[in-house]
Structures are given as C-alpha cells and as structure tokens.
N, C-alpha and C positions, 0 to 999 in steps of 0.2 A: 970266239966268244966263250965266255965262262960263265958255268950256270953259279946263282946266288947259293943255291937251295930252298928258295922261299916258294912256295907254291903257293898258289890260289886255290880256290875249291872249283869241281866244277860246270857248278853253276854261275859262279861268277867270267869262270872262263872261255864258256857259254854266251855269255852277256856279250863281252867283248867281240867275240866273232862274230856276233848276229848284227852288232852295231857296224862293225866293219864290213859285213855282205852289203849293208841296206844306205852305208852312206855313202852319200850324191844324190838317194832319191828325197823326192820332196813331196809332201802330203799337201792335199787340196788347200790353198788358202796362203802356197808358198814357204809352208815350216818343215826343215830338214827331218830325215827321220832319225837316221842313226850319227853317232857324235864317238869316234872307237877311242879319241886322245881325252875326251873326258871321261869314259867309262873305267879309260889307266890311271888318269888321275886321280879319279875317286881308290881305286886299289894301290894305288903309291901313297898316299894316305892313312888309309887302312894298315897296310904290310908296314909301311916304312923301309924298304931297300933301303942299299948304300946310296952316296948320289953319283947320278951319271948311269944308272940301269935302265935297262930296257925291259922290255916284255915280250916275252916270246907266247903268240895267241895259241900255236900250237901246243905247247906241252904245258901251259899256264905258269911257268917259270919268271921270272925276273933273272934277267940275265948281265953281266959287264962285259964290255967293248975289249 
C-alpha cells in the first residue's frame, strides 16, 4: 500500500473509528448506530483523494492499492 499524503484531522479520525467500534449495534427502535463507509465518504468528499483510495483509520491517511 502507498500512502496519498492526505491526512485527516484527528477528530475526524476519531469519528471514523468510533463509528467502526459501534457498527452492527442497533439503538432501541431498530436504528443502526455507527455507519464507518459513510463517515469515509463524507471525508472523500471533503479531501478529494485520487480514485480508487482507501482509508487507513489508523494513522488517518488515505491510502492506494
């Protein structure tokens, strides 16, 4: 893997991991808690990488295959 150089800040890198702890559980009433591929897509939007990067939650990186 190759890093972009794009980093996130990290509180947003924060977000993502916390959404990825917490998803599969499900809040009273049946509604998902955390959602970790929407929280990337909101930052793939924001940043703009190359296409075809990924995210690396550890170091907040956007990274290529």
């Amino acid at each position: 893997m190759k890093g972009t150089g794009i980093f996130v800040t990290e509180e947003e890198r924060h977000r993502v991991a916390v959404a990825q702890s917490v998803s599969g559980m499900f809040l009273s009433g049946g509604e998902p808690m955390g959602n970790p591929a929407w929280e990337v897509h909101l930052l793939t939007k924001k940043y703009n990488p190359p296409l075809g990067a990924g995210f690396n939650p550890k170091t907040g990186e956007f990274i290529l295959p």
